[in-house]
C-alpha positions in Angstrom: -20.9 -20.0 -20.2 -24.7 -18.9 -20.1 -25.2 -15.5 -20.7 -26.9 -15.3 -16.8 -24.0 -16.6 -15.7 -22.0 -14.1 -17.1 -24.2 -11.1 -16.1 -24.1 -12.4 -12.6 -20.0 -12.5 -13.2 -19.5 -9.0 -14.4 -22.3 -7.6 -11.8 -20.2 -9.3 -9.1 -16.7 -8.0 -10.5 -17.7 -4.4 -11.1 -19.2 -4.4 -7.4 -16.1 -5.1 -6.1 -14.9 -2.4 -8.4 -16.5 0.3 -7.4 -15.8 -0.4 -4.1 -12.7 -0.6 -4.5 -12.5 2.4 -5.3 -13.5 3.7 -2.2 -11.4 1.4 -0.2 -8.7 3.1 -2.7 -9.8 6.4 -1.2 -9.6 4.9 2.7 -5.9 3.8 2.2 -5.2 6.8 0.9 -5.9 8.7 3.8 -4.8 6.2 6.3 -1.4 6.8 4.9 -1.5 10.6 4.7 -4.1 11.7 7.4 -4.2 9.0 10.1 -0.5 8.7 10.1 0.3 13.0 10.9 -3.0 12.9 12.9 -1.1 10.0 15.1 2.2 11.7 15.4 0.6 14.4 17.7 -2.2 11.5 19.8 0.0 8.6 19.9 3.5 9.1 18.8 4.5 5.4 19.6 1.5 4.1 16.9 2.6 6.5 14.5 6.1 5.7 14.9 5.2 1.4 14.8 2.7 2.1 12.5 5.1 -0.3 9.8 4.4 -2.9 12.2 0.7 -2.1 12.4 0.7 -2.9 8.4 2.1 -6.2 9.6 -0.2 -7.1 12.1 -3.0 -6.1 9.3 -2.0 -8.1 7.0 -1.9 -11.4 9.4 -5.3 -10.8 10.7 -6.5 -10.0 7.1 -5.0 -13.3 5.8 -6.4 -15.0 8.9 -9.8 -13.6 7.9 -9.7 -14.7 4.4 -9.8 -18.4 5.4 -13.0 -17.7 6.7 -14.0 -17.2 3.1 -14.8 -21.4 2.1 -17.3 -21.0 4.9 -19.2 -17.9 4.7 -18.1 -16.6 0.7 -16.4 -13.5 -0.3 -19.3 -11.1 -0.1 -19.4 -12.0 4.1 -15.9 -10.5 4.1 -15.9 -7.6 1.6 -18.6 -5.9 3.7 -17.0 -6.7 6.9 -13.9 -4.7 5.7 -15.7 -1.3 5.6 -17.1 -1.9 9.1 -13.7 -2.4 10.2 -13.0 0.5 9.3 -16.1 2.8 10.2 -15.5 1.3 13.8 -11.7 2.6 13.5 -12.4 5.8 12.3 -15.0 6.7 14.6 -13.6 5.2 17.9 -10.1 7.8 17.5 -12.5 10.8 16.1 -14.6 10.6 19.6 -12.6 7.9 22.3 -9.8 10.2 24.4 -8.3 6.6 25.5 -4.9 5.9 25.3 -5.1 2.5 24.0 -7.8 3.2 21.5 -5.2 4.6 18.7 -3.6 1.4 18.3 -6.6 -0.8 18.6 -8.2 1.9 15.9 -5.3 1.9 13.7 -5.4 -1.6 13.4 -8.8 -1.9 12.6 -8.5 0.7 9.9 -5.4 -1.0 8.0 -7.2 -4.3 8.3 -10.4 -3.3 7.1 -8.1 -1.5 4.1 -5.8 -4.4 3.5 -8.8 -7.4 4.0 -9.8 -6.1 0.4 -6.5 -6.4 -0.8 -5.9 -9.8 0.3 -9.8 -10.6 -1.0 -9.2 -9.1 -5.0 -7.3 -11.9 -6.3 -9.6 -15.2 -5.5 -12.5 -12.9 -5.7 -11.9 -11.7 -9.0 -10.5 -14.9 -10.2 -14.0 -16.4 -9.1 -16.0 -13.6 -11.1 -13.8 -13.8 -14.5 -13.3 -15.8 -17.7 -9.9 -16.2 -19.0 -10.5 -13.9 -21.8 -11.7 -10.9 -19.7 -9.4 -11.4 -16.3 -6.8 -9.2 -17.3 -8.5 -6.5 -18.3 -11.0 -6.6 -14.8 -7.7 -7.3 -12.6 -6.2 -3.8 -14.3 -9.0 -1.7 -13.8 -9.6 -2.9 -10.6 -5.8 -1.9 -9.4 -5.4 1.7 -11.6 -9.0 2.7 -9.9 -7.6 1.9 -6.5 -4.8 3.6 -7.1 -6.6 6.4 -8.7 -8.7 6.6 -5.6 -5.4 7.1 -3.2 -4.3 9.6 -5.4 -7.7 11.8 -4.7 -7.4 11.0 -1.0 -4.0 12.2 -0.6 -4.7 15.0 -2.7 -6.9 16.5 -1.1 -6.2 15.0 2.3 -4.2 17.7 3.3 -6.1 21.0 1.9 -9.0 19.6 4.0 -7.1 19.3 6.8 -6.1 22.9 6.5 -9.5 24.1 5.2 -11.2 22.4 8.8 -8.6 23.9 10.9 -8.6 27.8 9.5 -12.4 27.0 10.1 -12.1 26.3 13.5 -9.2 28.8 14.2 -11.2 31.5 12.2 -8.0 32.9 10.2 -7.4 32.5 6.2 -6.7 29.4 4.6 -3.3 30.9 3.7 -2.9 31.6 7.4 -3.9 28.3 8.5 -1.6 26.7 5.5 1.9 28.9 6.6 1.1 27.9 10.5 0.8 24.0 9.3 4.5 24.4 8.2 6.0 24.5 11.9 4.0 21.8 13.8 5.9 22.6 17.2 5.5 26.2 17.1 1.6 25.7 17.2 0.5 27.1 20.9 -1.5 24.4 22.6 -4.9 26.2 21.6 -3.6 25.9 17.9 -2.6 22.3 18.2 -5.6 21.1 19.9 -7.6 22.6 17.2 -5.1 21.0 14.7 -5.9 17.6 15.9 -9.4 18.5 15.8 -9.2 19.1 11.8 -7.6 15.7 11.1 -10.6 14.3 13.3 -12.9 16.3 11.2 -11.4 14.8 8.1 -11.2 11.3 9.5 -15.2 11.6 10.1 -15.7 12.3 6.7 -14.3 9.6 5.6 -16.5 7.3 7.5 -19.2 8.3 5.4 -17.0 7.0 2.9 -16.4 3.7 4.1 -19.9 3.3 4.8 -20.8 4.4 0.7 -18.0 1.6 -0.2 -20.9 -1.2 1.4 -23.6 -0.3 -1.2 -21.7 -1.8 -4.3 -21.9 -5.3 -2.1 -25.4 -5.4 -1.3 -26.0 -5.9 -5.2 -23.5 -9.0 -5.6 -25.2 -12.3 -6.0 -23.2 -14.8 -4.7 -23.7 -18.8 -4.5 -22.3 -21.3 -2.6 -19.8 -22.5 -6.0 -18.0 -19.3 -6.1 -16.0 -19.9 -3.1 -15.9 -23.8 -2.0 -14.4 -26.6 -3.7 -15.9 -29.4 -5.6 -13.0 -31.6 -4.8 -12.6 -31.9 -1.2 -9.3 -33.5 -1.4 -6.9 -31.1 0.7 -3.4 -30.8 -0.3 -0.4 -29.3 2.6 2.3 -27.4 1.5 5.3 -28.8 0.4 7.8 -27.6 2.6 11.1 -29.5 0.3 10.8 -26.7 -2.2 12.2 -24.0 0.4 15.5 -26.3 -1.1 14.7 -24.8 -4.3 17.6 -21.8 -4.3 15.1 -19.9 -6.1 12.0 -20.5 -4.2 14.0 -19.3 -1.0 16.1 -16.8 -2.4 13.2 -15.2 -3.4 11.7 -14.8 0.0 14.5 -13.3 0.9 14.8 -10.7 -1.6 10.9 -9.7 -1.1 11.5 -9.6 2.6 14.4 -7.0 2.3 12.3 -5.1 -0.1 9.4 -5.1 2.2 11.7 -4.0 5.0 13.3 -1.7 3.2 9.6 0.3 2.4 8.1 -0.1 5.2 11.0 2.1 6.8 9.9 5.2 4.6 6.7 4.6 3.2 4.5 5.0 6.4 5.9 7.9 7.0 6.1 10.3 4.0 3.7 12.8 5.3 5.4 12.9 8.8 9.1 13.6 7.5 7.8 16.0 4.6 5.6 18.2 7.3 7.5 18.0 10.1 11.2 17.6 9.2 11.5 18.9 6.0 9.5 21.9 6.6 6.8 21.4 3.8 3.4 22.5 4.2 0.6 19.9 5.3 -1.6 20.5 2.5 1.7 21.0 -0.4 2.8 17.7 1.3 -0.5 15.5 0.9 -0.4 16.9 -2.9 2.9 15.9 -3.5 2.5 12.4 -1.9 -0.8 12.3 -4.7 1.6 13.2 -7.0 3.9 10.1 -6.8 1.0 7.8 -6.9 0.0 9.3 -10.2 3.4 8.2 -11.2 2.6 4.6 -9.4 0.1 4.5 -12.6 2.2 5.9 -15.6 5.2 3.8 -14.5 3.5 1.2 -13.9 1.6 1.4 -17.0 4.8 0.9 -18.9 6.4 -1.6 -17.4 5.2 -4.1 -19.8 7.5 -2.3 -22.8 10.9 -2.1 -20.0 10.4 -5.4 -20.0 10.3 -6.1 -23.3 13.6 -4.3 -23.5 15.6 -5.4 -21.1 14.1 -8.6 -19.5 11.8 -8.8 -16.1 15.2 -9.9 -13.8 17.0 -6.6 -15.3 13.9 -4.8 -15.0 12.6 -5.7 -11.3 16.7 -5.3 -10.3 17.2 -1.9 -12.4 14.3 -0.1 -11.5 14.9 -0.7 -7.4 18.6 0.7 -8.2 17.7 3.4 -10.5 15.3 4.5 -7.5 18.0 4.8 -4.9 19.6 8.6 -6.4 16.3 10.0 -5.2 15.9 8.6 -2.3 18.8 10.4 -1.3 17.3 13.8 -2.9 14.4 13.2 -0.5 16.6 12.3 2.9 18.3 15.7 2.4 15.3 17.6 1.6 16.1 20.4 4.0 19.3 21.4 2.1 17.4 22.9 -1.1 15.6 25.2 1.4 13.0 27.3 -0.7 13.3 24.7 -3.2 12.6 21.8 -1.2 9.1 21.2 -1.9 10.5 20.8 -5.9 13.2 18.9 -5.3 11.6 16.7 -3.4 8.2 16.1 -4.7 10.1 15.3 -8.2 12.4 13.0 -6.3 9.0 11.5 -4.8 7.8 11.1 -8.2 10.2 9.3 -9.6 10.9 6.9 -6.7 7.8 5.8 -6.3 7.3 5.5 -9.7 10.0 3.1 -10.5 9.5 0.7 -7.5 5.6 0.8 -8.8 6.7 0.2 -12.3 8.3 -3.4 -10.4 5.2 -4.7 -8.8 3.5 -6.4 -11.7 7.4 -8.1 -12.0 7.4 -8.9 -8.7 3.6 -10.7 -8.7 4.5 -12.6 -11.6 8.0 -13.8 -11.3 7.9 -16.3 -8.3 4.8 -17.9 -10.4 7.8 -19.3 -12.0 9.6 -21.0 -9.3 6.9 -23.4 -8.8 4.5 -25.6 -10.0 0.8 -24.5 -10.6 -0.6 -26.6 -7.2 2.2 -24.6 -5.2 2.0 -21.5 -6.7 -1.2 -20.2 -3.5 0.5 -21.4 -1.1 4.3 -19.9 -2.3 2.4 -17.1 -2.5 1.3 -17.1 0.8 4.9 -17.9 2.0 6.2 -14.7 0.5 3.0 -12.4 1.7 3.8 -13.9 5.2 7.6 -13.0 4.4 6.7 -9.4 3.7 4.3 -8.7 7.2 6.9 -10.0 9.4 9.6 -7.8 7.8 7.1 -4.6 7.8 6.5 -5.5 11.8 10.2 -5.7 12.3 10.8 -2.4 10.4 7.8 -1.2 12.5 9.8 -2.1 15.7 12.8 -0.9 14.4 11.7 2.5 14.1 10.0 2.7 17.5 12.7 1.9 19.3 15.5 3.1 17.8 15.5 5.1 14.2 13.2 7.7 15.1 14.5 8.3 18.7 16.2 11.4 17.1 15.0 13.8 14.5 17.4 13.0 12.1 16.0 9.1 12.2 13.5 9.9 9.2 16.2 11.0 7.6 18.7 8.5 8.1 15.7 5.6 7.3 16.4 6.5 3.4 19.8 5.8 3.9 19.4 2.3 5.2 16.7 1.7 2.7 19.0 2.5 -0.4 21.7 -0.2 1.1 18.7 -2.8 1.2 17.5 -2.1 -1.8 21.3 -2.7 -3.0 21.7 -5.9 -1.3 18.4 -7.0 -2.6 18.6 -5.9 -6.1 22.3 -7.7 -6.6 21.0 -10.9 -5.0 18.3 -11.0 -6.9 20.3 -10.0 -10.2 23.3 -12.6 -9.4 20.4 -15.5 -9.0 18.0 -15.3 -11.7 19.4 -12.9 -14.4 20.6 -16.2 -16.3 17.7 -18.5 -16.3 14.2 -15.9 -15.7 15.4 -12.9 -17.3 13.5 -13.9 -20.4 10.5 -16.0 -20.5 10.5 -19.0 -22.1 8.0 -17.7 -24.9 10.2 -14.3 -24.9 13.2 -17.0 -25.9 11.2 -18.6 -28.7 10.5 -15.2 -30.1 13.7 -14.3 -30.4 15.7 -17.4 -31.8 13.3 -16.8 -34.5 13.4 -13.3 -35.3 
């Protein structure tokens, strides 16, 4: 490759980087902020907000195959718009419908770069320098919803003992009882999540400026051949192929029940105050990047079958710490936030597992559009879950409680499928095999 050529390359990927980045620090606080700033505008967004992350990710997909006709670059900047639009229409539109139309402009704008990273990076990398651009791209991400969620909650509290003109420490004890707030309090409450949400416009709108540098031509995103291939529907016969599916879609289900909706069942069920909550939440994302920065030595230990399987059923002990949260009282922000550590870090630790291993099941021309099958798998399940907690799991207080519970069985039912199937043949790659009948 000409050394303009790859100038223009690393330009393009280190853009996308950087804004990244940002887009890292925007999903950050749509999980943490948006979510407990919903639970007191819209209740019945917040409580289908799983099915919101469905919904995003079909309309981000849908975008993407915009992306042979205008490029990548079209797109990426389009994403932050989304979500300066979002932001901005639930910060200063009183409408009823606007929360859900917001929301899911947000967690498509979010998700649209997502769905984006891996033919966009794929475009802008040689073989010899993809993994390293693919890693930093998803530990700076994730590095970014750490910060977010972080902080989310202090500035929360910082805007509303502003407002409210009491001490920090005053405005932090009152956060701990949401429904005792008197409807001066609250009103000024949701005023400090819209305050926070502003400022985070100005982010998405610094997460554009890394685009305007990218050069992009017309060979980055459209085929020379022209030849189009459909998908071959005969390997959903493949027991793996569809077994697969499966298992990802009980996974996905089984997340989207609790993950949404941290911040909500910390605050306002467990007692924990909002800004110790959005800390502890940026806690076990840190661990999303140490476990998952390991995960290449578990699997050189026991296999990526045992590994993917074992770390979903080693999570499950602290799920259960987390659903009974309340029971270690003056100790439950400890208990918990270690028990939110750890679970997140193991199912983390998976992901690279879980990316890799259906590659496996197919041949090299099926493997994009497998890999759409299974993304497609894991929205509709995250929309279910989304309905599923509307209309019936959270009905009752207990309901974020009880979602751990029926998350834990899941995860068991998935984990043992998935272990019965492919422990035999896929535990060990076929390299990993060679390896050892030679040591």
């Amino acid at each position: 490759m000409e050394q303009k050529e790859l100038k223009r390359f690393n330009l393009n990927s280190y853009a996308f980087i950087v804004s990244y980045i940002f887009m890292g620090l925007l999903a950050g606080i749509a999980f943490d902020v948006l979510v407990t700033f919903l639970q007191q505008v819209s209740l019945g967004t917040a409580q289908s907000f799983s099915a919101y992350m469905g919904y995003s990710t079909f309309l981000a997909a849908a975008i993407l195959l915009l992306a042979p006709k205008v490029g990548y670059k079209a797109l990426a900047l389009a994403a932050p718009l989304m979500v300066i639009l979002g932001l901005v229409a639930v910060a200063y539109v009183n409408v009823g419908l606007i929360f859900p139309v917001a929301t899911l402009a947000i967690l498509t704008g979010t998700t649209l770069y997502d769905v984006i990273l891996p033919p966009y990076l794929t475009a802008y990398t040689t073989p010899e320098n993809r993994n390293k651009i693919f890693s930093t791209a998803i530990w700076t991400n994730l590095a970014g919803m750490v910060v977010a969620t972080y902080f989310g909650g202090s500035l929360i509290v910082n805007r509303f003992a502003a407002r409210m003109n009491i001490s920090k420490a005053e405005a932090q004890a009152i956060s701990e009882a949401v429904d005792k707030m008197s409807p001066e309090m609250l009103n000024q409450y949701i005023l400090a999540h819209k305050d926070v949400l502003l400022m985070f416009a100005i982010v998405a709108l610094i997460s554009l400026i890394p685009f305007l540098f990218v050069k992009q031509v017309e060979s980055d995103y459209k085929e020379t051949n022209k030849e189009k291939k459909g998908f071959d529907w005969s390997i959903l016969t493949n027991k793996y192929v569809l077994i697969f599916l499966v298992y990802y879609a009980l996974i996905r289900f089984g997340a989207s029940l609790i993950c949404p909706y941290f911040s909500v069942y910390l605050n306002k069920f467990v007692g924990i105050d909002r800004a110790t909550t959005s800390k502890l939440i940026s806690y076990s994302y840190f661990a999303g990047v140490i476990f998952t920065a390991i995960c290449p030595y578990i699997v050189k230990r026991i296999g990526q079958v045992v590994a993917l399987g074992g770390l979903a059923l080693a999570s499950i002990p602290f799920m259960m710490f987390i659903a009974n949260g309340r029971a270690f009282g003056d100790r439950a922000a400890m208990v918990v936030g270690l028990a939110l550590f750890f679970r997140f870090g193991l199912m983390n630790a998976a992901n690279p597992i879980m990316n890799s291993l259906p590659m496996e099941f197919v041949s090299k021309e099926l493997r994009p559009a497998y890999n759409s099958a299974i993304f497609v798998a894991g929205a509709l399940t995250s929309i279910l879950a989304g309905f599923f907690t509307k209309g019936f799991l959270f009905k009752t207080t207990s309901g974020y409680a009880v979602a751990y519970y029926i998350t834990a069985a899941v995860y068991t039912t998935a984990s043992i499928l998935l272990l019965v199937t492919y422990t035999k043949k896929y535990n060990r790659s076929s390299k990993q095999k060679e390896e050892e009948k030679a040591a």
